[in-house]
C-alpha positions as semicolon CSV with decimal commas, in nm:
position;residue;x (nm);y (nm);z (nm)
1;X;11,052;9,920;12,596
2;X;11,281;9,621;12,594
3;X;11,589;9,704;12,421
4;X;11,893;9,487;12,320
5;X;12,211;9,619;12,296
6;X;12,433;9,496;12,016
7;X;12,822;9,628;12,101
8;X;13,049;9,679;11,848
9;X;13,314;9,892;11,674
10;X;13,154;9,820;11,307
11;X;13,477;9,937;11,144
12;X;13,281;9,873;10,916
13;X;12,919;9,780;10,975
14;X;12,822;9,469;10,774
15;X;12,549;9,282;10,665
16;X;12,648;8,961;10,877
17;X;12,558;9,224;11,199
18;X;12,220;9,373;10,987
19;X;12,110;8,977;10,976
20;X;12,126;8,925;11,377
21;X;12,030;9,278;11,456
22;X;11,698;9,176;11,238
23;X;11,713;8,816;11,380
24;X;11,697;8,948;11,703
25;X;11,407;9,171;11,669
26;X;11,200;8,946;11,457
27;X;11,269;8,628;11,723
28;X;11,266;8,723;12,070
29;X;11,088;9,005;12,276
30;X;11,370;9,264;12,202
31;X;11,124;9,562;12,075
32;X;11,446;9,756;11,928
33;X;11,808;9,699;11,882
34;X;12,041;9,952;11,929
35;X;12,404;9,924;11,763
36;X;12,624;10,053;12,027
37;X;12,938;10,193;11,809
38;X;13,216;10,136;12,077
39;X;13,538;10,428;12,032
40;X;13,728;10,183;12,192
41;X;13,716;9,785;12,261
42;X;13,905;9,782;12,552
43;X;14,005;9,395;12,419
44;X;14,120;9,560;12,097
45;X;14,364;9,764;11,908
46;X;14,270;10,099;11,805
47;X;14,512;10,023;11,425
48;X;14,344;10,038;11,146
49;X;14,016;10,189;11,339
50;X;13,842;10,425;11,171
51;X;13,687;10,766;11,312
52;X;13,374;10,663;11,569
53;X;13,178;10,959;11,384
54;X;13,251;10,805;11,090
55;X;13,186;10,492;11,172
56;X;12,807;10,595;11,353
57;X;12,705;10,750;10,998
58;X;12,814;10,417;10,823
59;X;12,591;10,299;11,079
60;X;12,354;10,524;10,992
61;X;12,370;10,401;10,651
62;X;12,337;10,055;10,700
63;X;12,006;10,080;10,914
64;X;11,825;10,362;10,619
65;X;11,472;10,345;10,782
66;X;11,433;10,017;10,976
67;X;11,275;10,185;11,268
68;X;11,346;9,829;11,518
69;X;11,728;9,868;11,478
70;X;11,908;10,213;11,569
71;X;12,274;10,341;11,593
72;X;12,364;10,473;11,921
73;X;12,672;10,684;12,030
74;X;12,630;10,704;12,372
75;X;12,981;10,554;12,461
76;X;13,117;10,895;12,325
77;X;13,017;11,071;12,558
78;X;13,177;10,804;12,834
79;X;13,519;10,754;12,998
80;X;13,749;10,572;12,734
81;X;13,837;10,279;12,729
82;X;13,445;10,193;12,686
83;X;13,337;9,917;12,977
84;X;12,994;9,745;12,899
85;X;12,887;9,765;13,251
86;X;12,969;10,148;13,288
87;X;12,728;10,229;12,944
88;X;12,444;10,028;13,091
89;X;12,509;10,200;13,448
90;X;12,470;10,525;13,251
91;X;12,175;10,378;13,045
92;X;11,913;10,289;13,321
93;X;11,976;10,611;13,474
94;X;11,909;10,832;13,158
95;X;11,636;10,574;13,079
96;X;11,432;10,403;13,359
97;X;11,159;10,340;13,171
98;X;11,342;10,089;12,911
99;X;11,443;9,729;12,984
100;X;11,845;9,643;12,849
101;X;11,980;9,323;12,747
102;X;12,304;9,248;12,608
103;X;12,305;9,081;12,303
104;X;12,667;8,910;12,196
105;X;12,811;8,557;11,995
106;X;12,885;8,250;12,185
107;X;13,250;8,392;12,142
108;X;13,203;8,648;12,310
109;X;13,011;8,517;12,600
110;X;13,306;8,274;12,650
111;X;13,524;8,574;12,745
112;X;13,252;8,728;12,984
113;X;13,478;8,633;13,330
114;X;13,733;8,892;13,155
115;X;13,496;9,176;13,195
116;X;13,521;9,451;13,380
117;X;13,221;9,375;13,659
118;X;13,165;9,049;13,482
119;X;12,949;8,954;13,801
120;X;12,730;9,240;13,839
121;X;12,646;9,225;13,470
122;X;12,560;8,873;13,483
123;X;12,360;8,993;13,798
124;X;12,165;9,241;13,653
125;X;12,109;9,210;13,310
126;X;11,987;8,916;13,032
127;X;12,171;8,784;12,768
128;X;12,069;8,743;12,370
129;X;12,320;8,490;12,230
130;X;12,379;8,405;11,918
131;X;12,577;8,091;11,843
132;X;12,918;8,110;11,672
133;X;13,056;7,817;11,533
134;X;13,323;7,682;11,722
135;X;13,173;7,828;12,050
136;X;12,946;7,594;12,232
137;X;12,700;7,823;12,489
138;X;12,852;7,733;12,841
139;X;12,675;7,926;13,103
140;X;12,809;7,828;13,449
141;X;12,780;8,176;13,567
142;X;12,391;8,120;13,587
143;X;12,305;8,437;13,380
144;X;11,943;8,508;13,241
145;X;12,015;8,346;12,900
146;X;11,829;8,349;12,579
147;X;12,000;8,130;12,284
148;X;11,953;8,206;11,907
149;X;12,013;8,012;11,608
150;X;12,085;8,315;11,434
151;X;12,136;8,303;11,057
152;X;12,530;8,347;11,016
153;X;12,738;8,472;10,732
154;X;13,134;8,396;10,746
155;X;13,239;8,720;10,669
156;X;13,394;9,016;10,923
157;X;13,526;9,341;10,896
158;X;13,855;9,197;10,922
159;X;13,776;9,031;10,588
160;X;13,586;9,357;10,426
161;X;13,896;9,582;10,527
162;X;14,186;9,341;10,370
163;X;13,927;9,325;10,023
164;X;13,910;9,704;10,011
165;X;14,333;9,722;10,078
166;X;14,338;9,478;9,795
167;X;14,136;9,614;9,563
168;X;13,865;9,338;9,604
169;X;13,493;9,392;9,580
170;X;13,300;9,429;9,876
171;X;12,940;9,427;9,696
172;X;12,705;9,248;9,927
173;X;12,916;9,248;10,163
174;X;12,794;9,559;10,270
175;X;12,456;9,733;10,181
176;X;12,528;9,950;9,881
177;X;12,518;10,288;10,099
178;X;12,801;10,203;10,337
179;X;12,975;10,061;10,001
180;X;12,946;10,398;9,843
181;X;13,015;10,629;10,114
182;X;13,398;10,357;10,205
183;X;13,449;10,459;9,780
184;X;13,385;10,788;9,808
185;X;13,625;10,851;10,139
186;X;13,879;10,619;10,026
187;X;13,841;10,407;10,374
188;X;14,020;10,146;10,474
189;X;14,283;10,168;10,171
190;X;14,606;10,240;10,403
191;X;14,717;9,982;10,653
């Protein structure tokens, strides 16, 4: 099966990464997309970052019973900080019978020298990008490249965490279920 790996923490999952995850499914030969919840983004700070458990059921919740898209927690079980190329090592052992690409913005891609084995990744495995505005697809690295105009939202979790600190609605923003369970655990109130 060829499956695309969509990286994230999702603190919290929103519908702007539903829309791609479905984009990418429903426009290129990805059979399944799996949202890799990350513990740690070792590009990011851990403030404000809600419980990985936590944030695989909201997950969880946001996918309900689209069978082509799938949470996935297998960075848990890995060394932390979490390094792309280390989960995919660990990947096509447990699972030699499934074909991996990484799927990731234009913004993202940009920062792909930074990586930890930036050159075996771009060595072994294809790319699904999605463009970002702003972020113009430069691939002098000569990776296996597949670009998507991907439907894009301008929203972020950034954005849904400040509304829920400030009392905002985050309807839509979020499918109801993820909404409900944030309420009904007081996420994302405190700092």
């Amino acid at each position: 099966m060829n499956i695309g790996l969509y990286f994230g923490s999702f603190n919290p999952v929103h519908t702007g990464h539903l829309i791609i995850a479905s984009h990418v499914v429903n426009q290129t030969n990805i059979q399944q997309v799996w949202l890799v919840v990350s513990p740690q983004n070792p590009f990011k700070s851990t403030t404000g970052l809600l419980n990985e458990y936590d944030r695989l059921h909201l997950v969880n919740l946001a996918i309900d019973d689209e069978t082509r898209i799938r949470a996935s927690d297998v960075e848990f079980k890995l060394p932390r900080p979490s390094y792309t190329i280390d989960t995919l090592t660990y990947l096509r052992e447990k699972y030699p019978q499934h074909q991996f690409s990484i799927i990731m913005g234009s913004d993202g891609f940009q920062n792909l020298p930074k990586w930890k084995n930036a050159d075996l990744l771009i060595r072994e495995y294809p790319f699904v990008i999605y463009k970002r505005p702003g972020f113009d697809v430069t691939d002098t690295w000569k990776a296996s490249v597949q670009i998507l105009d991907a439907p894009m939202l301008d929203i972020s979790a950034t954005l849904i965490r400040t509304n829920i600190r400030e009392g905002k609605s985050i309807r839509y923003l979020v499918p109801d279920k993820v909404r409900e369970e944030i309420e009904r655990n007081n996420y994302y109130k405190l700092g």
